[in-house]
Predicted model as a PDB file, atoms N, CA, C, CB and O in Angstrom, pLDDT in the B-factor column:
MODEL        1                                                                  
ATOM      1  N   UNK A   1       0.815  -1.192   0.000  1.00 64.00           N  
ATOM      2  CA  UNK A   1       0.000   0.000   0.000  1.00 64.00           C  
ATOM      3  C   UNK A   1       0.858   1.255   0.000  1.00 64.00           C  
ATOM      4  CB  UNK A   1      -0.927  -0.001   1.192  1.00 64.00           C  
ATOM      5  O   UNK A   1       0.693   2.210  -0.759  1.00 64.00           O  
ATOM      6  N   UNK A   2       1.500   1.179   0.645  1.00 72.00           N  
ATOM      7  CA  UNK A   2       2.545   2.568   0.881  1.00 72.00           C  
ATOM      8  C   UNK A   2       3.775   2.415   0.014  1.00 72.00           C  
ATOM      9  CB  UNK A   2       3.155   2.742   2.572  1.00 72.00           C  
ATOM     10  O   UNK A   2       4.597   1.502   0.087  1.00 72.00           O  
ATOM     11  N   UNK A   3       3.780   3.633  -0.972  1.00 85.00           N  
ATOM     12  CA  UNK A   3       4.252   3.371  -1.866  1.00 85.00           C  
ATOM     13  C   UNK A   3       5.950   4.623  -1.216  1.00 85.00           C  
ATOM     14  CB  UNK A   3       3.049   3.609  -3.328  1.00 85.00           C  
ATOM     15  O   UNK A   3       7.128   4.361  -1.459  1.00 85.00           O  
ATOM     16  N   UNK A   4       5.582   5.505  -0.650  1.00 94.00           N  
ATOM     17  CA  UNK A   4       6.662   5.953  -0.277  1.00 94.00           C  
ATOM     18  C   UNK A   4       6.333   7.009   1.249  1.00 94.00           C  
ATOM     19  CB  UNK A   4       7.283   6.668  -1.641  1.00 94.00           C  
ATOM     20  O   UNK A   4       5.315   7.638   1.536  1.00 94.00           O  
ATOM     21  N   UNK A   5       7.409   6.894   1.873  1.00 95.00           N  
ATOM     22  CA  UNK A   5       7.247   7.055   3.348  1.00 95.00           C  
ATOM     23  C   UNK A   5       6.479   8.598   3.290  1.00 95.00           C  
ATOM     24  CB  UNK A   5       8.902   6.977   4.292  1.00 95.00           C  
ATOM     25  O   UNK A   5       6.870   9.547   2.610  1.00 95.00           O  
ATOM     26  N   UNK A   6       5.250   8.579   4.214  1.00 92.00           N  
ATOM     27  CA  UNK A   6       4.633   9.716   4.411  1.00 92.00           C  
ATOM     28  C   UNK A   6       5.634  11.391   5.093  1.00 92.00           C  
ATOM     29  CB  UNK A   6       3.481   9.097   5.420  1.00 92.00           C  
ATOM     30  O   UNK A   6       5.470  12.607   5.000  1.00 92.00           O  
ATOM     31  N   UNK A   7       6.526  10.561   5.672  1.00 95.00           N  
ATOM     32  CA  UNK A   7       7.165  11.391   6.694  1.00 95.00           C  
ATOM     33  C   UNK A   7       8.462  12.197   5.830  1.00 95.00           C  
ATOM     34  CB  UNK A   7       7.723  10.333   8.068  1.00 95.00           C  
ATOM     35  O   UNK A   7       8.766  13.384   5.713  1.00 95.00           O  
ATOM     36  N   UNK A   8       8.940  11.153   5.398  1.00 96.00           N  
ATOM     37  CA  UNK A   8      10.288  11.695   4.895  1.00 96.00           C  
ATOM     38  C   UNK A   8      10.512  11.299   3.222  1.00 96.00           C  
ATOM     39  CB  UNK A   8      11.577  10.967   5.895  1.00 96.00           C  
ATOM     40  O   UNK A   8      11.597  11.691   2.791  1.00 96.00           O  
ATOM     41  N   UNK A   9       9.703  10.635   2.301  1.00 95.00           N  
ATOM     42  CA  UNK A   9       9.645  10.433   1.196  1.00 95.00           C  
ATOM     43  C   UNK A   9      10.452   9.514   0.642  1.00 95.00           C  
ATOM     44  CB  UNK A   9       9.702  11.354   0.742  1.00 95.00           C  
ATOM     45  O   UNK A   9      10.529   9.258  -0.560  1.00 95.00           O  
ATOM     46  N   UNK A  10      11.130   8.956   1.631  1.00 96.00           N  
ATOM     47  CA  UNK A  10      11.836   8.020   1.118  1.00 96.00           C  
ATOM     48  C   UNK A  10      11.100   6.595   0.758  1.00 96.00           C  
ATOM     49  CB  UNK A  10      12.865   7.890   2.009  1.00 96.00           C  
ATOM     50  O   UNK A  10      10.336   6.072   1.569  1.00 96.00           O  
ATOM     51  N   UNK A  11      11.384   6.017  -0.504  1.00 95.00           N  
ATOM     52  CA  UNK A  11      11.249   4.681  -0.992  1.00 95.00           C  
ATOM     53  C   UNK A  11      11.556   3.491  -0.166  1.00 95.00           C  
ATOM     54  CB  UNK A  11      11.988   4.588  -2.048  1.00 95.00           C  
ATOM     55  O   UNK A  11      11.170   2.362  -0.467  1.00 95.00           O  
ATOM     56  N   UNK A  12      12.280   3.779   0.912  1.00 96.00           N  
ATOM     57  CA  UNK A  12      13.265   2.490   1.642  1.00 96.00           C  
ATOM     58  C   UNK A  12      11.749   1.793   2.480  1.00 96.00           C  
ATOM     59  CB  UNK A  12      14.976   3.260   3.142  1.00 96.00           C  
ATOM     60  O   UNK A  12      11.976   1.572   3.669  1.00 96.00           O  
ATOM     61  N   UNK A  13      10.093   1.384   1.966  1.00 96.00           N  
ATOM     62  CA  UNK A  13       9.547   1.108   2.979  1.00 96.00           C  
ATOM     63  C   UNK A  13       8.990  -0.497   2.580  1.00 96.00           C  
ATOM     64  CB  UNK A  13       8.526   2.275   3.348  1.00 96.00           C  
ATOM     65  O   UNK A  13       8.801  -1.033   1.488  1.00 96.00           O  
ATOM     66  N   UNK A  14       8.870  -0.850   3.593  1.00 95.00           N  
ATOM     67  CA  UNK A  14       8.965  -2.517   3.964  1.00 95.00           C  
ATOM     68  C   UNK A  14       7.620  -2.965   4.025  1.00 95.00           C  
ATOM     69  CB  UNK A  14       9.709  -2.928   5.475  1.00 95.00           C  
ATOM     70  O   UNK A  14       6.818  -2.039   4.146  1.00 95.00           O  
ATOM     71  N   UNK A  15       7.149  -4.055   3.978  1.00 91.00           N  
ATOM     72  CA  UNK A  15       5.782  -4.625   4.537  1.00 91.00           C  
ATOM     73  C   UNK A  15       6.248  -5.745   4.969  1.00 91.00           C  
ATOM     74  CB  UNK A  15       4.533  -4.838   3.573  1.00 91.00           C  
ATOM     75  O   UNK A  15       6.868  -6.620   4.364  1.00 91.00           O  
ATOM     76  N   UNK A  16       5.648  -5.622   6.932  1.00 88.00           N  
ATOM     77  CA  UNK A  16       5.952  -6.942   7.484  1.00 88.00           C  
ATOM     78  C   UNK A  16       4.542  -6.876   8.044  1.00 88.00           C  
ATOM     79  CB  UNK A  16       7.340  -7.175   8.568  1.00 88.00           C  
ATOM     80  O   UNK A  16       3.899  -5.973   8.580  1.00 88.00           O  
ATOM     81  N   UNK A  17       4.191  -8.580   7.631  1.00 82.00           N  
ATOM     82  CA  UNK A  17       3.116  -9.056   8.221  1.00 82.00           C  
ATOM     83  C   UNK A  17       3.186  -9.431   9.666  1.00 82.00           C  
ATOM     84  CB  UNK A  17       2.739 -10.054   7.522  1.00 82.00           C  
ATOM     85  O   UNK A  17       4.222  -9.935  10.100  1.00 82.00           O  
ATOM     86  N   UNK A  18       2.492  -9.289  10.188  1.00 74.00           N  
ATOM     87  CA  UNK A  18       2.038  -9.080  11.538  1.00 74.00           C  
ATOM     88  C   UNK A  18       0.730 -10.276  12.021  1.00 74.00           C  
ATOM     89  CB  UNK A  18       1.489  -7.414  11.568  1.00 74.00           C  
ATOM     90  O   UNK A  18      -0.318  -9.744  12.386  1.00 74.00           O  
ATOM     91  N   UNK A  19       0.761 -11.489  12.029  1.00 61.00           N  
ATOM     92  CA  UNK A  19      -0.475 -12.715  12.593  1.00 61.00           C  
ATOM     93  C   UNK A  19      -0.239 -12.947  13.531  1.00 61.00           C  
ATOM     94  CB  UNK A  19      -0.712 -14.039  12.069  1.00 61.00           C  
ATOM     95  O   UNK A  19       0.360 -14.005  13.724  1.00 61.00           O  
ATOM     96  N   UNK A  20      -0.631 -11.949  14.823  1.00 61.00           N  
ATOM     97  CA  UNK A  20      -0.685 -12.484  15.877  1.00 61.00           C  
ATOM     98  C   UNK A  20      -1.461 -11.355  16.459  1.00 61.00           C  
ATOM     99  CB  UNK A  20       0.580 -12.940  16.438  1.00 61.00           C  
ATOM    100  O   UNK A  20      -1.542 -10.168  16.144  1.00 61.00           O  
ATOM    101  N   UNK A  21      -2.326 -12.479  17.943  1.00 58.00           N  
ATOM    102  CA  UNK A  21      -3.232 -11.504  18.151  1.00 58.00           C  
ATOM    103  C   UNK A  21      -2.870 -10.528  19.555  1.00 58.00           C  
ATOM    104  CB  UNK A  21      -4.622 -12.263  18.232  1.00 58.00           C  
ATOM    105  O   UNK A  21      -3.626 -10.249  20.486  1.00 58.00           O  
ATOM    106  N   UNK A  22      -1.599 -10.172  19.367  1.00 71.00           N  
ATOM    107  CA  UNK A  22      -1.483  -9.359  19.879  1.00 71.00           C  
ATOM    108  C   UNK A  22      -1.306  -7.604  19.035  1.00 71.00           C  
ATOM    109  CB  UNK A  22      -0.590  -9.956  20.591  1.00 71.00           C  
ATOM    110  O   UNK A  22      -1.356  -6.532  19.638  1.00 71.00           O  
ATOM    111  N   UNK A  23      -1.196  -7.704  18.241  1.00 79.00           N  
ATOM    112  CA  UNK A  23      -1.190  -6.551  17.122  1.00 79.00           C  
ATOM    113  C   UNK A  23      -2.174  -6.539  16.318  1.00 79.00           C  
ATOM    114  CB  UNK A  23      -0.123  -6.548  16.260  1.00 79.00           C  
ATOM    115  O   UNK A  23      -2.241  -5.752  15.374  1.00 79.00           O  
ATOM    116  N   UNK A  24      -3.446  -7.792  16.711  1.00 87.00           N  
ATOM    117  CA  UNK A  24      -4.671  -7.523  15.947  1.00 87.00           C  
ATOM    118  C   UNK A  24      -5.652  -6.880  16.463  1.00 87.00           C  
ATOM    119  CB  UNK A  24      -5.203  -8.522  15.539  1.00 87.00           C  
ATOM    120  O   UNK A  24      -5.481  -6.511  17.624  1.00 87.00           O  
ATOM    121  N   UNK A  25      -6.941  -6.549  15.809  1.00 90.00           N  
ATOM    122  CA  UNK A  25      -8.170  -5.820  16.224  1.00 90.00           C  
ATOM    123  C   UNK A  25      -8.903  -7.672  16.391  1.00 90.00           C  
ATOM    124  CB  UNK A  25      -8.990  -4.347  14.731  1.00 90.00           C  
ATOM    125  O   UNK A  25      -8.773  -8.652  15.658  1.00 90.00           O  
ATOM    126  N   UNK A  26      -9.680  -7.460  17.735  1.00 91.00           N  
ATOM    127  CA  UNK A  26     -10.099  -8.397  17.741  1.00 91.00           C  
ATOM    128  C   UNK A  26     -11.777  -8.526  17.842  1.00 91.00           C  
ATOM    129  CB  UNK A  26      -9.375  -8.878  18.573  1.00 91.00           C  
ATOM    130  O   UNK A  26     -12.425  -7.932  18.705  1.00 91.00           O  
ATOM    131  N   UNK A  27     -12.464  -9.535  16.661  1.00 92.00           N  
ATOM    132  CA  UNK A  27     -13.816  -9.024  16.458  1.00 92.00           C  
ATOM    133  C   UNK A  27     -14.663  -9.726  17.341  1.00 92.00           C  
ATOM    134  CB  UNK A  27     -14.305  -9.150  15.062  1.00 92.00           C  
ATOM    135  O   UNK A  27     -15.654  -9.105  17.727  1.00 92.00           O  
ATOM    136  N   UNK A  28     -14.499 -10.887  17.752  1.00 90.00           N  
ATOM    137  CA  UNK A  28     -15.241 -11.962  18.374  1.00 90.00           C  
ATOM    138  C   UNK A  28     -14.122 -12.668  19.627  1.00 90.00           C  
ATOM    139  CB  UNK A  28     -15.738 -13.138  17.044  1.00 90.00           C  
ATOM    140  O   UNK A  28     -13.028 -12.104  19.651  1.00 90.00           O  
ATOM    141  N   UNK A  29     -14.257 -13.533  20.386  1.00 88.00           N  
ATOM    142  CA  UNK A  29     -13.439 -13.982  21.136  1.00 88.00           C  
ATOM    143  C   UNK A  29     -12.341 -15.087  20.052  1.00 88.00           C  
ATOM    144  CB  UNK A  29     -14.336 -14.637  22.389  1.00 88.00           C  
ATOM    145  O   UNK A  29     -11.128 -15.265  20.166  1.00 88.00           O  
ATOM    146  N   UNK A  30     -13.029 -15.516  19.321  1.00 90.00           N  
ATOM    147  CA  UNK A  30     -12.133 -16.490  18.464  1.00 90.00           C  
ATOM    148  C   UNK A  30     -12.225 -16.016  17.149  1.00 90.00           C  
ATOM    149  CB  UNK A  30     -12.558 -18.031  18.492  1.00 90.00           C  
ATOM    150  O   UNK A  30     -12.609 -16.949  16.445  1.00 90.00           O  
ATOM    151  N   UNK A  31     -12.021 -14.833  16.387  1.00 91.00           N  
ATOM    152  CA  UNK A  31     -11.760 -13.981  15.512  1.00 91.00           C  
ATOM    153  C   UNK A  31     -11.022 -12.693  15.580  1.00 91.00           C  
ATOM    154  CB  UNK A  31     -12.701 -13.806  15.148  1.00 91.00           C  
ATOM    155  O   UNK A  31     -11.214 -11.949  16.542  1.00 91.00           O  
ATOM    156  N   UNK A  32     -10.249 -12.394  14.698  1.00 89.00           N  
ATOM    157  CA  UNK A  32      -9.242 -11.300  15.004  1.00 89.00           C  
ATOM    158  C   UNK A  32      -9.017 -11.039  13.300  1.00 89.00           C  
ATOM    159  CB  UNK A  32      -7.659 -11.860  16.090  1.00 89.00           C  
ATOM    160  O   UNK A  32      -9.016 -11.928  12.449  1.00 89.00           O  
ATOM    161  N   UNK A  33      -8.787  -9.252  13.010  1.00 92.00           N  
ATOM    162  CA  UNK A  33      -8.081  -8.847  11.797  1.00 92.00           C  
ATOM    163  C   UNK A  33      -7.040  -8.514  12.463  1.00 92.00           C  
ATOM    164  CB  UNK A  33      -8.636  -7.787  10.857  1.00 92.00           C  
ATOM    165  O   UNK A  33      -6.912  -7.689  13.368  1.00 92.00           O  
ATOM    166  N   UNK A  34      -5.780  -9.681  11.620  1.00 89.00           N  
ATOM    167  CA  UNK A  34      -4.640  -8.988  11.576  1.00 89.00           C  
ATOM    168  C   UNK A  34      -4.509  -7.885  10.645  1.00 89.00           C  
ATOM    169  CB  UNK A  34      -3.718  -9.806  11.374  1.00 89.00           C  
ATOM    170  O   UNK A  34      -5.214  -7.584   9.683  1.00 89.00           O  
ATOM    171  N   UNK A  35      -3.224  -7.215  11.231  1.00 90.00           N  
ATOM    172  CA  UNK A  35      -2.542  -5.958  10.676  1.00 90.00           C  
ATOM    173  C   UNK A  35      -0.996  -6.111   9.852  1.00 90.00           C  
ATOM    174  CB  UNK A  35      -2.337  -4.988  11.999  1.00 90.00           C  
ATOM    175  O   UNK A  35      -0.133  -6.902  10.230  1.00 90.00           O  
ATOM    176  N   UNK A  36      -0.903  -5.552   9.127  1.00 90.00           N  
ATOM    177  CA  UNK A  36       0.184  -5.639   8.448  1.00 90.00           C  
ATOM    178  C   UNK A  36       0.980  -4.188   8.788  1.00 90.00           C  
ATOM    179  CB  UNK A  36      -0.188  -5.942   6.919  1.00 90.00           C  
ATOM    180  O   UNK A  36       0.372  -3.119   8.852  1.00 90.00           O  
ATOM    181  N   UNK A  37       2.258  -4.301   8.971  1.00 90.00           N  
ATOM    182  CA  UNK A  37       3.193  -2.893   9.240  1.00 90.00           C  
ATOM    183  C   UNK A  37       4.247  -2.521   7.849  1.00 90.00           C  
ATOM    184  CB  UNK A  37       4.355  -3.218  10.807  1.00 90.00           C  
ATOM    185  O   UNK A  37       5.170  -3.168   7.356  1.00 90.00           O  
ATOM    186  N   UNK A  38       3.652  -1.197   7.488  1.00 93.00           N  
ATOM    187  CA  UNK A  38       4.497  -0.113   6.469  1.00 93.00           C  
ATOM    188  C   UNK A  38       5.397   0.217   7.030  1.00 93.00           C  
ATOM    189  CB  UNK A  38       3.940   1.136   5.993  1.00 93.00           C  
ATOM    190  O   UNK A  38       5.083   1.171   7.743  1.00 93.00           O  
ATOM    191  N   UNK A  39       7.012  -0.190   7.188  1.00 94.00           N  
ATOM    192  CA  UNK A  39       8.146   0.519   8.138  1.00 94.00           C  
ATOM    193  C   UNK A  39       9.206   1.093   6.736  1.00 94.00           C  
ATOM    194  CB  UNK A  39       9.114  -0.901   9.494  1.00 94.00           C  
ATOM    195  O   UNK A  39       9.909   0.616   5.845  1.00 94.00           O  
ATOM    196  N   UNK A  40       8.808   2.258   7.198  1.00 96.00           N  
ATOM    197  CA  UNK A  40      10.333   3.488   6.857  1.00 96.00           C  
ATOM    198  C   UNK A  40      11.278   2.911   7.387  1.00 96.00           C  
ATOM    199  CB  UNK A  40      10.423   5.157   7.569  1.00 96.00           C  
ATOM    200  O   UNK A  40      11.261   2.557   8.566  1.00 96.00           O  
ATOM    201  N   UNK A  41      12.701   2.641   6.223  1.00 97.00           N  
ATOM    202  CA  UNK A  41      13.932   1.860   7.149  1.00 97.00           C  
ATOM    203  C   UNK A  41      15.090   2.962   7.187  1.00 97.00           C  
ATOM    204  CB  UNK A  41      14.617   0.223   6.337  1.00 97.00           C  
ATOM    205  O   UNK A  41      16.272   2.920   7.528  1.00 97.00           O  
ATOM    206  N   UNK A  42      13.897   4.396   6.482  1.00 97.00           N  
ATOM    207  CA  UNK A  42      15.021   5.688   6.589  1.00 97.00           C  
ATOM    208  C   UNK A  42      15.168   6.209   7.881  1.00 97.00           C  
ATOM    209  CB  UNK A  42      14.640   6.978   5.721  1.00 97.00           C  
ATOM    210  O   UNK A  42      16.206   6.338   8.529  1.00 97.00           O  
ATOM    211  N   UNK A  43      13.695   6.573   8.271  1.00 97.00           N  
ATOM    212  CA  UNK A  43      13.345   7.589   9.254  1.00 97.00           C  
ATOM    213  C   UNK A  43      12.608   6.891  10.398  1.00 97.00           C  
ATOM    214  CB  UNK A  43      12.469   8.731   8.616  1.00 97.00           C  
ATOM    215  O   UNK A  43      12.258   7.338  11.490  1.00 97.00           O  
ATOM    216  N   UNK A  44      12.451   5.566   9.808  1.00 96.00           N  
ATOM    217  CA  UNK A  44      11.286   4.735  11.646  1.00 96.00           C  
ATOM    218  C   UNK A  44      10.140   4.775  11.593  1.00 96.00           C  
ATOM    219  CB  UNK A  44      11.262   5.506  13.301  1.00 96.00           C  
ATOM    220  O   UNK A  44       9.639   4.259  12.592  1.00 96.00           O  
ATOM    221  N   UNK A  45       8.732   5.518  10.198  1.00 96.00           N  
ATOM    222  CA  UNK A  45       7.897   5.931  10.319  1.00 96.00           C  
ATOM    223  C   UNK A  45       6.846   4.650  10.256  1.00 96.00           C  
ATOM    224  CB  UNK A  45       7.916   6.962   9.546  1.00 96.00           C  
ATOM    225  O   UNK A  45       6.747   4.090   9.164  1.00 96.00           O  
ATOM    226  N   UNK A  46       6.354   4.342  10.946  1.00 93.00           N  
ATOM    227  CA  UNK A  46       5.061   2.646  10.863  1.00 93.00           C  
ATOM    228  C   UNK A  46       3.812   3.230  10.586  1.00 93.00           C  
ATOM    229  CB  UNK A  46       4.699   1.516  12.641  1.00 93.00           C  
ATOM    230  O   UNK A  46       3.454   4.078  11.403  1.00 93.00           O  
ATOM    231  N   UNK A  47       3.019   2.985   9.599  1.00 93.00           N  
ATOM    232  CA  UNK A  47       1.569   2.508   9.227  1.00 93.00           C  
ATOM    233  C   UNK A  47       1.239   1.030   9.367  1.00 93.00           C  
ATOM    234  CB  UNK A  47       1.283   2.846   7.783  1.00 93.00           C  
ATOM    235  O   UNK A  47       1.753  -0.010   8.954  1.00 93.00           O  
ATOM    236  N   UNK A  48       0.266   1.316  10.052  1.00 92.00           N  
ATOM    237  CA  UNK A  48      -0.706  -0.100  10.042  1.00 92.00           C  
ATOM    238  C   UNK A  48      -1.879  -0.290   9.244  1.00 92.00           C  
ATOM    239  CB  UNK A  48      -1.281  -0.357  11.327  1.00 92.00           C  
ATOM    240  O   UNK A  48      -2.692   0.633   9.193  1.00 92.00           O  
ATOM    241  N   UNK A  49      -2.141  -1.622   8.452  1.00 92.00           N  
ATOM    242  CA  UNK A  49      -2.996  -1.656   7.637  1.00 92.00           C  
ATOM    243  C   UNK A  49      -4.175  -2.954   7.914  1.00 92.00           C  
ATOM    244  CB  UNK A  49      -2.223  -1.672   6.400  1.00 92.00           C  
ATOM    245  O   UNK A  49      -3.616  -4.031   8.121  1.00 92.00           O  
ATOM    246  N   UNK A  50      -5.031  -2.983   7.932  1.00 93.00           N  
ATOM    247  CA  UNK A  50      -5.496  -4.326   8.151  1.00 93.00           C  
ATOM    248  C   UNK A  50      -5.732  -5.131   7.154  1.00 93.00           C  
ATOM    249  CB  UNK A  50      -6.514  -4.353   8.781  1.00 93.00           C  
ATOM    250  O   UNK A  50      -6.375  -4.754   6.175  1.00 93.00           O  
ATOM    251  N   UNK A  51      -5.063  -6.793   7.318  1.00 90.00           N  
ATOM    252  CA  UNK A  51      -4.148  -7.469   6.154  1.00 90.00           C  
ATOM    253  C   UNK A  51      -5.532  -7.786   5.116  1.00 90.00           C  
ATOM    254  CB  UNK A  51      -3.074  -9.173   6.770  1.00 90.00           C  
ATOM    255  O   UNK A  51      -5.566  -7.675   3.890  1.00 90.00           O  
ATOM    256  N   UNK A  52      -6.811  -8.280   6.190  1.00 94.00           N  
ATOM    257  CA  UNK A  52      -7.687  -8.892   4.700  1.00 94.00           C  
ATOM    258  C   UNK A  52      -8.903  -8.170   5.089  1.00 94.00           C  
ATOM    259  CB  UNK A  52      -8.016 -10.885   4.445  1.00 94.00           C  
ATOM    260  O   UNK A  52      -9.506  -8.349   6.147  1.00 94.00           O  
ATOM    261  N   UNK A  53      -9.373  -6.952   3.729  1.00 95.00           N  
ATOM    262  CA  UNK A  53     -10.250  -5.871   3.688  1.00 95.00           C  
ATOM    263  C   UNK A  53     -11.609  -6.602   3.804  1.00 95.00           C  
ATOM    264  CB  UNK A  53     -10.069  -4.953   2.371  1.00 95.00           C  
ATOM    265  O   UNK A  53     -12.514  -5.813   4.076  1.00 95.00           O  
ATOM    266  N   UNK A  54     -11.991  -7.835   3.679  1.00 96.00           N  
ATOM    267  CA  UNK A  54     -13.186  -8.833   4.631  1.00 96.00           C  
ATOM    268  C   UNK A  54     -13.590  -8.214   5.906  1.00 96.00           C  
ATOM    269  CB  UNK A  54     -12.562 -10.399   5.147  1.00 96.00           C  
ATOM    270  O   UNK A  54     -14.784  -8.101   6.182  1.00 96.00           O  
ATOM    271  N   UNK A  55     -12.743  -7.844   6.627  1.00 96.00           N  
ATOM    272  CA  UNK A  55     -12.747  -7.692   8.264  1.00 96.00           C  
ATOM    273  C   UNK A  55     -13.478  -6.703   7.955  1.00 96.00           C  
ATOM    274  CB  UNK A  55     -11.382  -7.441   9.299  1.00 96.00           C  
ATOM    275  O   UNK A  55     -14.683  -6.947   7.887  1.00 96.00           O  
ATOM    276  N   UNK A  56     -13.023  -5.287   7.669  1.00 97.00           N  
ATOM    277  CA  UNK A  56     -13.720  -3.863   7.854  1.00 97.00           C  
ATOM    278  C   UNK A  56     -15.353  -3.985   7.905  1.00 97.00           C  
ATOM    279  CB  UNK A  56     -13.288  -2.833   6.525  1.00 97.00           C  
ATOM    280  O   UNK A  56     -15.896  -3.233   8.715  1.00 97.00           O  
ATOM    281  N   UNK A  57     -15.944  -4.586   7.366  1.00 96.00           N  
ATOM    282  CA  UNK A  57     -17.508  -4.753   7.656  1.00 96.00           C  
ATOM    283  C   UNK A  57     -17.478  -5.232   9.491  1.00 96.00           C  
ATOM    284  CB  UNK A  57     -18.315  -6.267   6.390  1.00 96.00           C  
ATOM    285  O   UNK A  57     -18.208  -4.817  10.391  1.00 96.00           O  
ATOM    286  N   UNK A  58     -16.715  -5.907   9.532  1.00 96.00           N  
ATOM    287  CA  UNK A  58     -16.933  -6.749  10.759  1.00 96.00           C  
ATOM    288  C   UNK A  58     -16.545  -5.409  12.286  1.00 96.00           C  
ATOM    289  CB  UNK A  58     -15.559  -8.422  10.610  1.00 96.00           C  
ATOM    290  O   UNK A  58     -17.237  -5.262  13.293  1.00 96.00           O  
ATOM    291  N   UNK A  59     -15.246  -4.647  11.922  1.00 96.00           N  
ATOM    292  CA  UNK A  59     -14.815  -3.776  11.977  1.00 96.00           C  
ATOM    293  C   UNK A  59     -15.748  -2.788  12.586  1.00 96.00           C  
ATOM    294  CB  UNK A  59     -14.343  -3.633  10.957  1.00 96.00           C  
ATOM    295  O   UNK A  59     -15.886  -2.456  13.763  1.00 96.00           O  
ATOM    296  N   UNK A  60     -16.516  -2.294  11.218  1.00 96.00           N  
ATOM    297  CA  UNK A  60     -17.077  -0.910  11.576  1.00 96.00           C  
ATOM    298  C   UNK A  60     -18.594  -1.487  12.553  1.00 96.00           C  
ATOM    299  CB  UNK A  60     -17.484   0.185   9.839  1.00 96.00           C  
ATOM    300  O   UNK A  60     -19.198  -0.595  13.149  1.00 96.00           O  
ATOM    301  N   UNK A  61     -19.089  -2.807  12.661  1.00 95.00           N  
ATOM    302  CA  UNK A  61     -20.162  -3.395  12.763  1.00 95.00           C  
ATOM    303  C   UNK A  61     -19.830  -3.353  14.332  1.00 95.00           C  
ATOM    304  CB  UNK A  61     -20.410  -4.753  11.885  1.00 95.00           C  
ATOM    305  O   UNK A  61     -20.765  -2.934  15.013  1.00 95.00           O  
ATOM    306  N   UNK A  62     -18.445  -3.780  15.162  1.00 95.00           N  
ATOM    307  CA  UNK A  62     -18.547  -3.959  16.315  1.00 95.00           C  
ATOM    308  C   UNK A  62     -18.064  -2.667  17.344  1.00 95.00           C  
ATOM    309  CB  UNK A  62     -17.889  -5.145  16.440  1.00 95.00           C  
ATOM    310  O   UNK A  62     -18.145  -2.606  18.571  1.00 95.00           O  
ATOM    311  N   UNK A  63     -17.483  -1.571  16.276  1.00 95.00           N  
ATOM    312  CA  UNK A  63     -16.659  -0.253  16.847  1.00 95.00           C  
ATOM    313  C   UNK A  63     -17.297   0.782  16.419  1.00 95.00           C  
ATOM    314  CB  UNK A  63     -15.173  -0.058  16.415  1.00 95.00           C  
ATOM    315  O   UNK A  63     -17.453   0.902  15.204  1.00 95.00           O  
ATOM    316  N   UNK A  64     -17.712   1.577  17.143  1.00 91.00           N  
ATOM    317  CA  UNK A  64     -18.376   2.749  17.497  1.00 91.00           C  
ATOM    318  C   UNK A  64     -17.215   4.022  16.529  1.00 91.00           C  
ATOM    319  CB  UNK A  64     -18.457   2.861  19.509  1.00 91.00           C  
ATOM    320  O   UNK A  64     -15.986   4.094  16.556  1.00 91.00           O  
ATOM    321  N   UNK A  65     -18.279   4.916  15.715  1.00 91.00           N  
ATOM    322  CA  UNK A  65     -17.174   5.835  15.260  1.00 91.00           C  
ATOM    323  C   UNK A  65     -16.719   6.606  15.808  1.00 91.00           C  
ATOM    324  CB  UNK A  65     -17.292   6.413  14.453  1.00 91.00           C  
ATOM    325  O   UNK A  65     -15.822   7.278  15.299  1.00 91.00           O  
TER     326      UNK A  65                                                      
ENDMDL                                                                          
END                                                                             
């Protein structure tokens, strides 16, 4: 998704997947969207994305805006 770092413009940015439910949004007791992390390897800058766009219904359904 992130095609170049918001912060500092640099290209140097990474995608590390993230499956675990400690860095997930969790929808049900035995359901969770993981997140995937955008890391700047210039400047340190992290975006989080959530990995499978399925969830967001589930998402906006259990979280208050």
């Amino acid at each position: 998704m992130m095609q170049a770092c918001e912060k500092c413009g640099s290209d140097d940015v990474h995608r590390v997947p993230q499956p675990n439910i400690q860095v997930s949004i969790k929808i049900r007791w035995w359901q969770t969207a993981d997140l995937v992390y955008y890391v700047c390897t210039n400047c340190g800058f992290v975006e989080l994305y959530v990995a499978d766009k399925t969830m967001l219904p589930r998402i906006a359904e259990k979280y208050p805006k």
